[in-house]
C-alpha positions as a LaTeX table, in Angstrom:
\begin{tabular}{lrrr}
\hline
Residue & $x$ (\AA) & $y$ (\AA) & $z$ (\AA) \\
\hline
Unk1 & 108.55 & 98.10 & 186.58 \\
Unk2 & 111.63 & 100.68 & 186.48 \\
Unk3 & 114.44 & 100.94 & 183.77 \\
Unk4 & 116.66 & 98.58 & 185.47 \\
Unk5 & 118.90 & 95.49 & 184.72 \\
Unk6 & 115.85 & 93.00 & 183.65 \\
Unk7 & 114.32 & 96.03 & 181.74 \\
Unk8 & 117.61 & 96.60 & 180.03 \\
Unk9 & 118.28 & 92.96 & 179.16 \\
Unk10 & 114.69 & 92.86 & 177.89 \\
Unk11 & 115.31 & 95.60 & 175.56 \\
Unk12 & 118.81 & 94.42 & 174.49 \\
Unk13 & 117.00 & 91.11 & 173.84 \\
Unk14 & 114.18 & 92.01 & 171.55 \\
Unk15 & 116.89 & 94.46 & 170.05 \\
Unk16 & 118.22 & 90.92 & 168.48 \\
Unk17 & 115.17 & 89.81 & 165.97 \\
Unk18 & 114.71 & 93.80 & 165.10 \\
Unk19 & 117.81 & 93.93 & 163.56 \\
Unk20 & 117.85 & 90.26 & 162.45 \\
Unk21 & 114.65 & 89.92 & 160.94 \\
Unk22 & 112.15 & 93.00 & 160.66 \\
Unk23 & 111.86 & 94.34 & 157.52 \\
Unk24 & 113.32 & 97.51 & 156.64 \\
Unk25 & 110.10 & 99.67 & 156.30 \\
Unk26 & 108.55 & 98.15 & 159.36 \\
Unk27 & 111.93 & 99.58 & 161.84 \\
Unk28 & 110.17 & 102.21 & 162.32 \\
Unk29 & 107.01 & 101.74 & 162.94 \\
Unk30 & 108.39 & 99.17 & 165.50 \\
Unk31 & 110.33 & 101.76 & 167.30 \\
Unk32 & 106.71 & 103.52 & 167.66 \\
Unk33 & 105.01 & 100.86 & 168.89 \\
Unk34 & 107.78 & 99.07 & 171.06 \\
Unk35 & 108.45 & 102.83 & 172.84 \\
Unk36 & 104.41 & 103.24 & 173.32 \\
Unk37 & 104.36 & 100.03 & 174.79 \\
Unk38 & 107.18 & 100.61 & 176.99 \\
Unk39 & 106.19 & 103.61 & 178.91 \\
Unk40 & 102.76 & 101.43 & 180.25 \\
Unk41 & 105.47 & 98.67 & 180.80 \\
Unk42 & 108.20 & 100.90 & 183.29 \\
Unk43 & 105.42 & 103.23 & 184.71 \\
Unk44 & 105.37 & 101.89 & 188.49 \\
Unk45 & 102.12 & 101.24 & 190.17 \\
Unk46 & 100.62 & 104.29 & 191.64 \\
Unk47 & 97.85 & 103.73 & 194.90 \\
Unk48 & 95.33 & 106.07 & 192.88 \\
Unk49 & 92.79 & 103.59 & 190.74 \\
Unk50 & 93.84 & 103.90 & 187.00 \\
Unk51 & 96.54 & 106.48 & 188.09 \\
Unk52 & 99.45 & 104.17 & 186.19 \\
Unk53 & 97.38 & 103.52 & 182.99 \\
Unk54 & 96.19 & 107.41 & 183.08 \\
Unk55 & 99.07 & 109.11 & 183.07 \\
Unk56 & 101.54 & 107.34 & 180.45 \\
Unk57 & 97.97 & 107.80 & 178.12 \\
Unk58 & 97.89 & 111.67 & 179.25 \\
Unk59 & 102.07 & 111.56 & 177.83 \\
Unk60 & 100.85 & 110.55 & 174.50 \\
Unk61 & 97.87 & 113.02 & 174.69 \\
Unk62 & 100.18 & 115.71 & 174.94 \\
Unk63 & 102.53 & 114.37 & 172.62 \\
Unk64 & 100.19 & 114.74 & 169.88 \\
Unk65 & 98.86 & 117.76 & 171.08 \\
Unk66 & 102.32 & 119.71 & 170.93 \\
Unk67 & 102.94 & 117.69 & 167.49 \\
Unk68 & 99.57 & 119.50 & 166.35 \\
Unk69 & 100.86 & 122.71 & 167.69 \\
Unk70 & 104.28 & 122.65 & 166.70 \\
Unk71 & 103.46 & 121.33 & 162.57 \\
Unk72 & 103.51 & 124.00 & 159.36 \\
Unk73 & 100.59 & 123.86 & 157.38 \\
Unk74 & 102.34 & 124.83 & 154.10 \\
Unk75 & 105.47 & 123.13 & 154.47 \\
Unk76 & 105.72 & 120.34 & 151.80 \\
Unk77 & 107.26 & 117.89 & 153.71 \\
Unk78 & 104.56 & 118.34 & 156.27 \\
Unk79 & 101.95 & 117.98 & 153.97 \\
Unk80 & 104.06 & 114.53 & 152.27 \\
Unk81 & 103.21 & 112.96 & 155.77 \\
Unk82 & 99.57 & 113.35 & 155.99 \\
Unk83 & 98.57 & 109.62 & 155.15 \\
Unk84 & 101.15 & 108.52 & 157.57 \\
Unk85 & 100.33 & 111.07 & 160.34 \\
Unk86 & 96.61 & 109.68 & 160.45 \\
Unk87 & 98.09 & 105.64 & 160.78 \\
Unk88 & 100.12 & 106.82 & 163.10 \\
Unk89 & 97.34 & 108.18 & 165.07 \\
Unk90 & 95.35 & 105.02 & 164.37 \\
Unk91 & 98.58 & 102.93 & 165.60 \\
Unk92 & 98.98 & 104.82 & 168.87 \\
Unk93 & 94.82 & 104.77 & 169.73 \\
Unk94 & 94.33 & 100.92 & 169.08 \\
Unk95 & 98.14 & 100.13 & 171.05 \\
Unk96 & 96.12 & 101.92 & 174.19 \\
Unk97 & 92.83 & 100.69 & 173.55 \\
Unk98 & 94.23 & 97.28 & 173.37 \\
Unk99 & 96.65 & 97.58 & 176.58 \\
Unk100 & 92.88 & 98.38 & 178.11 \\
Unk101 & 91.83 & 94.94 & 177.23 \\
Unk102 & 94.15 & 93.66 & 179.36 \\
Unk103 & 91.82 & 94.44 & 182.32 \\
Unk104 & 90.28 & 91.06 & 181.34 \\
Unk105 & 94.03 & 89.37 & 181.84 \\
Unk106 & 95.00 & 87.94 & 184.63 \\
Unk107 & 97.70 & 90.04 & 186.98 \\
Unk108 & 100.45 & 88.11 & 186.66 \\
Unk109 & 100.06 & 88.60 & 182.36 \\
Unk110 & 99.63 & 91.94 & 182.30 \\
Unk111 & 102.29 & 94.68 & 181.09 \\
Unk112 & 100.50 & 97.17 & 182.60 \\
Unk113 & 101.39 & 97.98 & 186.55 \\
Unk114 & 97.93 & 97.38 & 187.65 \\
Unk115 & 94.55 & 96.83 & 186.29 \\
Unk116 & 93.65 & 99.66 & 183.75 \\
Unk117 & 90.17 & 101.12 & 183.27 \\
Unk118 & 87.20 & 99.67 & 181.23 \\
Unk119 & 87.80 & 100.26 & 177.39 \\
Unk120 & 84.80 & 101.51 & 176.37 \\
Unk121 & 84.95 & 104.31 & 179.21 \\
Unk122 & 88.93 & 104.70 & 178.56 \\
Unk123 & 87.88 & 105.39 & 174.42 \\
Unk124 & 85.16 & 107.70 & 175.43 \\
Unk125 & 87.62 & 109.31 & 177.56 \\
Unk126 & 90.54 & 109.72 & 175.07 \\
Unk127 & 87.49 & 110.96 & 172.48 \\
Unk128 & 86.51 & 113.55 & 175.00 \\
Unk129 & 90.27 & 114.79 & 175.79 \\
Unk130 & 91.43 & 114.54 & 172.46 \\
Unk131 & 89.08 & 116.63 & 170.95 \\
Unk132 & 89.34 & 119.19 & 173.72 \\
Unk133 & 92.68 & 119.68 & 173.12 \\
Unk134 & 92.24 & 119.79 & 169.46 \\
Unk135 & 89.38 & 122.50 & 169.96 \\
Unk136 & 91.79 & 124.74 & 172.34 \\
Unk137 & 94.66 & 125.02 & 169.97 \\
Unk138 & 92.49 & 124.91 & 166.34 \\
Unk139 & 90.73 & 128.39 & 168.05 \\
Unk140 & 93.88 & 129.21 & 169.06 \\
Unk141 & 96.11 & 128.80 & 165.92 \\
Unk142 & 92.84 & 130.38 & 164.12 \\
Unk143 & 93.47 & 133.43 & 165.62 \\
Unk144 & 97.15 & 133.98 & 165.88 \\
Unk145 & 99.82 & 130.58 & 164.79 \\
Unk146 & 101.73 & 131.76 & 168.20 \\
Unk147 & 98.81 & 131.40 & 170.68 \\
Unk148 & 98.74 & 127.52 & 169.61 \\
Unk149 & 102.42 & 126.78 & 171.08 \\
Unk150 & 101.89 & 129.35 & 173.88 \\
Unk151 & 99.07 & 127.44 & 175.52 \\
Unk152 & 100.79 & 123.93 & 174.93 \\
Unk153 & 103.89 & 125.13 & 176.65 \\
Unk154 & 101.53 & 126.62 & 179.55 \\
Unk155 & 100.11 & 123.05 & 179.60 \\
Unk156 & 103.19 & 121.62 & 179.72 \\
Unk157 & 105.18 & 123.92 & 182.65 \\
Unk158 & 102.11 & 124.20 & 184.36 \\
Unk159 & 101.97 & 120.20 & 185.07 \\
Unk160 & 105.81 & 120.34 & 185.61 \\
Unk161 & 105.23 & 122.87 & 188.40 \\
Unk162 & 102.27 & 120.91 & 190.08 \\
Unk163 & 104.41 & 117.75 & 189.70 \\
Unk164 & 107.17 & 119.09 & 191.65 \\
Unk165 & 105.92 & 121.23 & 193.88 \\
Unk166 & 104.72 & 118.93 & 197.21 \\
Unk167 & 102.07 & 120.70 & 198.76 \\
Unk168 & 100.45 & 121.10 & 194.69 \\
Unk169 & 100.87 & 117.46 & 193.92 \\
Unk170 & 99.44 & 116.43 & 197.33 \\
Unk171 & 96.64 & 118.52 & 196.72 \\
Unk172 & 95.89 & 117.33 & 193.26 \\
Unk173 & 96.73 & 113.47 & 194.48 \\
Unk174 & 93.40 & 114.54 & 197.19 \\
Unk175 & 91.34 & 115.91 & 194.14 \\
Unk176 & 92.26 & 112.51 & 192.17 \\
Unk177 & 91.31 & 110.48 & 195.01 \\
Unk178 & 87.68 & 112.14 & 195.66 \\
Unk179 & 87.19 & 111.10 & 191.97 \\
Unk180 & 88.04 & 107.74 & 192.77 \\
Unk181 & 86.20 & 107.24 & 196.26 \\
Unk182 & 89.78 & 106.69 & 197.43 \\
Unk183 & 90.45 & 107.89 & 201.37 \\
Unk184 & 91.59 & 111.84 & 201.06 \\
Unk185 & 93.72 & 111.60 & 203.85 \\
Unk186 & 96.02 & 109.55 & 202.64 \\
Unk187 & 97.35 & 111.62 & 199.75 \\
Unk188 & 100.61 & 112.18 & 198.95 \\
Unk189 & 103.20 & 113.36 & 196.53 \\
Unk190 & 103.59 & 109.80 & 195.50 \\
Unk191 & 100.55 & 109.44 & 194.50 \\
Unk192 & 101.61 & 111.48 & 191.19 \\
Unk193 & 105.08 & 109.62 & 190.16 \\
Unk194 & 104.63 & 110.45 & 186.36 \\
Unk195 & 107.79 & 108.57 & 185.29 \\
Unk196 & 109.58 & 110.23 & 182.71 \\
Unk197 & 107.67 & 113.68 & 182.75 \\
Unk198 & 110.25 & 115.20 & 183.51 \\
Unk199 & 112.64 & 114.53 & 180.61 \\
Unk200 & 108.83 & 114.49 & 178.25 \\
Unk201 & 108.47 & 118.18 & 179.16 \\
Unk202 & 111.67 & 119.50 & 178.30 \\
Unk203 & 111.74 & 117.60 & 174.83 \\
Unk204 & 108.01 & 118.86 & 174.32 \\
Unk205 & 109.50 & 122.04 & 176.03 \\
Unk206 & 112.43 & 122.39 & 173.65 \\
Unk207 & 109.95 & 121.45 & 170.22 \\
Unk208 & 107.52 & 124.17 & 171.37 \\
Unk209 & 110.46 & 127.01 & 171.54 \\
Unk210 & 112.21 & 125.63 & 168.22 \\
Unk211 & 109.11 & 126.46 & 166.09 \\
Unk212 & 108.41 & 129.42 & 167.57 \\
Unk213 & 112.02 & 130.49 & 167.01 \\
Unk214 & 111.23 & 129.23 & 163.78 \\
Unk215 & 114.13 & 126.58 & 163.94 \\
Unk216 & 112.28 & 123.47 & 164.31 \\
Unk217 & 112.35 & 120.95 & 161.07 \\
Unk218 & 108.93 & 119.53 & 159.73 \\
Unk219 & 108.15 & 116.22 & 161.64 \\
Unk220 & 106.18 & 113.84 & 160.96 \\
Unk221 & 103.31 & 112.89 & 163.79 \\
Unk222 & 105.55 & 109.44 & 164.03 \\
Unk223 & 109.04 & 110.96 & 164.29 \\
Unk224 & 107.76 & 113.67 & 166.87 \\
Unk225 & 106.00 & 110.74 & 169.19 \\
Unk226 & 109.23 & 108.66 & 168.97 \\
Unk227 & 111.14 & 111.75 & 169.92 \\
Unk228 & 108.99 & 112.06 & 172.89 \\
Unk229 & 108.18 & 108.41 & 174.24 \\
Unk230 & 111.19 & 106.39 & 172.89 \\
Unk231 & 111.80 & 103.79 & 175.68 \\
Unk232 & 116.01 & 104.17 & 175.85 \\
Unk233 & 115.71 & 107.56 & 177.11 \\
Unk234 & 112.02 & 107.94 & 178.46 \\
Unk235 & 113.35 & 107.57 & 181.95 \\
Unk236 & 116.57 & 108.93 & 182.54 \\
Unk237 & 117.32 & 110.77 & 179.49 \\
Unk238 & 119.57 & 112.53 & 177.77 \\
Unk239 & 117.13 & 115.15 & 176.21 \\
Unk240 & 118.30 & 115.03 & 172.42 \\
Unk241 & 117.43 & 117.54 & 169.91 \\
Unk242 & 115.07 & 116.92 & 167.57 \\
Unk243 & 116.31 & 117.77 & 164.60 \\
Unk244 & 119.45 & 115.04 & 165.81 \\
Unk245 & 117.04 & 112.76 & 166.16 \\
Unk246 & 114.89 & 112.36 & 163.21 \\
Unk247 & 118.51 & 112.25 & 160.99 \\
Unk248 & 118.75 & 108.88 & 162.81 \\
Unk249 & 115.33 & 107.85 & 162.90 \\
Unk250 & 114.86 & 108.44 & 159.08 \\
Unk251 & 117.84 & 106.36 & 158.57 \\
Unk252 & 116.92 & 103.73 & 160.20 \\
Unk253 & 115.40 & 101.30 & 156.61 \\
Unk254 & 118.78 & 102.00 & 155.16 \\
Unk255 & 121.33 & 101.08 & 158.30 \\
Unk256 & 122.25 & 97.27 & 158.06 \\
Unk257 & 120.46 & 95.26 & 160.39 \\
Unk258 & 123.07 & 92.65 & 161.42 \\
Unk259 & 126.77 & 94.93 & 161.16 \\
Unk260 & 129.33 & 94.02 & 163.39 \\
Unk261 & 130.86 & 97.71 & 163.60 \\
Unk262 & 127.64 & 98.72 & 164.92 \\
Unk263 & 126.42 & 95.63 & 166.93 \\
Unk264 & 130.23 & 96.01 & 168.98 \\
Unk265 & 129.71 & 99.58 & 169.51 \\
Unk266 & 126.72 & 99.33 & 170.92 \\
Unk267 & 127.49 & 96.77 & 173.13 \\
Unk268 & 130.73 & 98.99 & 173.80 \\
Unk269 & 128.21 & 101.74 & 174.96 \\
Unk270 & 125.76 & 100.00 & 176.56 \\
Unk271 & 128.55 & 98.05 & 178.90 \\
Unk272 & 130.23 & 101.53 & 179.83 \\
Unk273 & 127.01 & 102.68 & 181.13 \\
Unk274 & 126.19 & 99.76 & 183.38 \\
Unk275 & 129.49 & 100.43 & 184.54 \\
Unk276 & 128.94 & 103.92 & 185.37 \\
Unk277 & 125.44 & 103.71 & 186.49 \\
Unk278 & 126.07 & 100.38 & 188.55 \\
Unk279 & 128.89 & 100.87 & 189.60 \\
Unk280 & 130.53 & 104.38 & 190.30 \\
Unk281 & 127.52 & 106.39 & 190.47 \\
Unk282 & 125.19 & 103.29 & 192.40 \\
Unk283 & 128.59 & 103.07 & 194.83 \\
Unk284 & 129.25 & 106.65 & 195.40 \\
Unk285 & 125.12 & 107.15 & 196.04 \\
Unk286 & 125.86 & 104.64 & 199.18 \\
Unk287 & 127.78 & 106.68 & 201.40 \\
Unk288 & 129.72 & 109.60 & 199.28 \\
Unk289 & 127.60 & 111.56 & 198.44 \\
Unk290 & 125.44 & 114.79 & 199.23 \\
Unk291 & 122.11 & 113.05 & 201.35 \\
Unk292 & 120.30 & 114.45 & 204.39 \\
Unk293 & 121.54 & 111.27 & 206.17 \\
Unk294 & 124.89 & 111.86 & 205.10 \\
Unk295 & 125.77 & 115.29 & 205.98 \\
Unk296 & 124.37 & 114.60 & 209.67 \\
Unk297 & 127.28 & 112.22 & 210.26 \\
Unk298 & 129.67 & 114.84 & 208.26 \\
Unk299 & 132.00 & 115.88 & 211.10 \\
Unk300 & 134.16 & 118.53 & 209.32 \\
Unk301 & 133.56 & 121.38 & 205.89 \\
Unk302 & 135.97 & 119.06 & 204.14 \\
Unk303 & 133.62 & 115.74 & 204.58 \\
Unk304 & 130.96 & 118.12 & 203.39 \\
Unk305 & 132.78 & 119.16 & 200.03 \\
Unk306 & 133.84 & 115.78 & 199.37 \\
Unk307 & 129.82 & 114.62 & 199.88 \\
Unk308 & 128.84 & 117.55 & 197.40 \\
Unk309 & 131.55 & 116.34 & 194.60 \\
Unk310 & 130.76 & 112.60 & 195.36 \\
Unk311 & 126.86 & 113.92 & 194.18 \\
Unk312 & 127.99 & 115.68 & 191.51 \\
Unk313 & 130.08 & 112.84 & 189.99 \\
\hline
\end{tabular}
């Protein structure tokens, strides 16, 4: 599945009895578990076994990893959210230990791309990483506060680069696959399409450098994983701030669920995207624009600068 039309009517549909009917207080603990549910929902299936189910799990891994690396200890606010942090924590665990249980489901019920790993092995596995991680940065936060968001954002660029560099990600697609028993040979780039990482790592990216700058605001575990994963922007952006972003989130049990203002100017926004996405920019991608295919039939430099402008617009 890929953000597309039938994703985006899905969303706008469900979008309908949240405002309608959910209870204040529960908005956003809905937004946490809709968004967590979401990312196992778009991911595309991958041809390594488990690959799809792994790696939106290894997003909220390091979600809560740069959460834990990125929180103040004696900040009040911080310390308010300590009952709500550990449900949260609870919420996310049993939404992927139950998306595991859909293994037992047949194919065509499933949210998940493909068939996801046995849940006993898949806890023990998220036990194992999680405390890990938790290990790394408690020794290194121990030491020196600093070292904490250091090694976080190594984890973080150091999966970017891998990611997009081909000869890396073919390379680690071949390690995967000797785990798996899966033919070496046929490893690939593809083989690693983490959708969304990109946009994940600069938001993790941009939390990281905040608090080290000092600038960052306390965030709850809940707020900082709906920052991360939230489902309208997981895939193609933008990359808000967080400090933006939890004004709206925490005013989300006083906004009116049913508002007309608000229900036409989303609607308003929503419709001027499809237009621009759809299209201009799905149009200009078919022929004007800057492609390998495209500048082979270019027969002057001014075809060529019209192909670069048709990309950039």
């Amino acid at each position: 599945m890929t953000f597309d039309l039938r994703a985006i009517l899905v969303f706008g549909i469900a979008a309908l009895p949240y405002a309608a009917l959910l209870p204040a207080g529960w908005r956003a603990w809905a937004l946490l578990a809709g968004s967590v549910l979401a990312i196992y929902w778009l991911q595309p299936p991958l041809p390594i076994r488990y690959a799809d189910f792994i790696l939106p799990t290894a997003t909220l891994l390091l979600a809560v990893a740069s959460w834990w690396a990125t929180r103040t200890r004696g900040d009040a606010e911080q310390a308010g959210t300590r009952r709500e942090n550990l449900v949260t924590l609870i919420v996310v665990a049993a939404l992927v230990a139950g998306l595991s249980v859909m293994r037992f489901v047949e194919a065509e019920y499933r949210i998940t791309a493909s068939r996801p790993p046995d849940p006993l092995g898949l806890i023990a596995g998220l036990v194992v990483a999680g405390a890990a991680l938790g290990a790394i940065l408690w020794l290194a936060q121990k030491r020196n506060p600093e070292r904490g968001l250091a090694i976080a954002g190594l984890l973080v660029i150091a999966l970017f680069v891998v990611l997009k560099t081909e000869p890396l990600a073919v390379a680690a697609g071949g390690w995967w696959r000797s785990l798996t028993g899966q033919d070496i040979s046929l490893a690939s780039g593809a083989d690693l399409n983490w959708l969304g990482f990109s946009y994940v790592a600069f938001r993790l990216l941009h939390t990281l450098r905040d608090r080290h700058i000092g600038i960052l605001p306390a965030l709850s575990l809940r707020e900082y994983m709906v920052y991360v994963v939230f489902f309208a922007s997981y895939t193609a952006g933008p990359i808000d701030r967080a400090e933006r972003f939890a004004v709206d989130f925490r005013a989300l049990p006083i906004v009116r669920g049913l508002d007309a203002t608000r229900f036409l100017d989303g609607l308003t926004r929503i419709a001027v995207g499809l237009l621009k996405k759809f299209v201009i920019a799905d149009s200009l991608a078919q022929g004007l624009s800057l492609s390998a295919a495209s500048a082979a039939q270019a027969d002057s430099a001014l075809w060529l600068w019209v192909l670069l402008y048709g990309y950039a617009f």
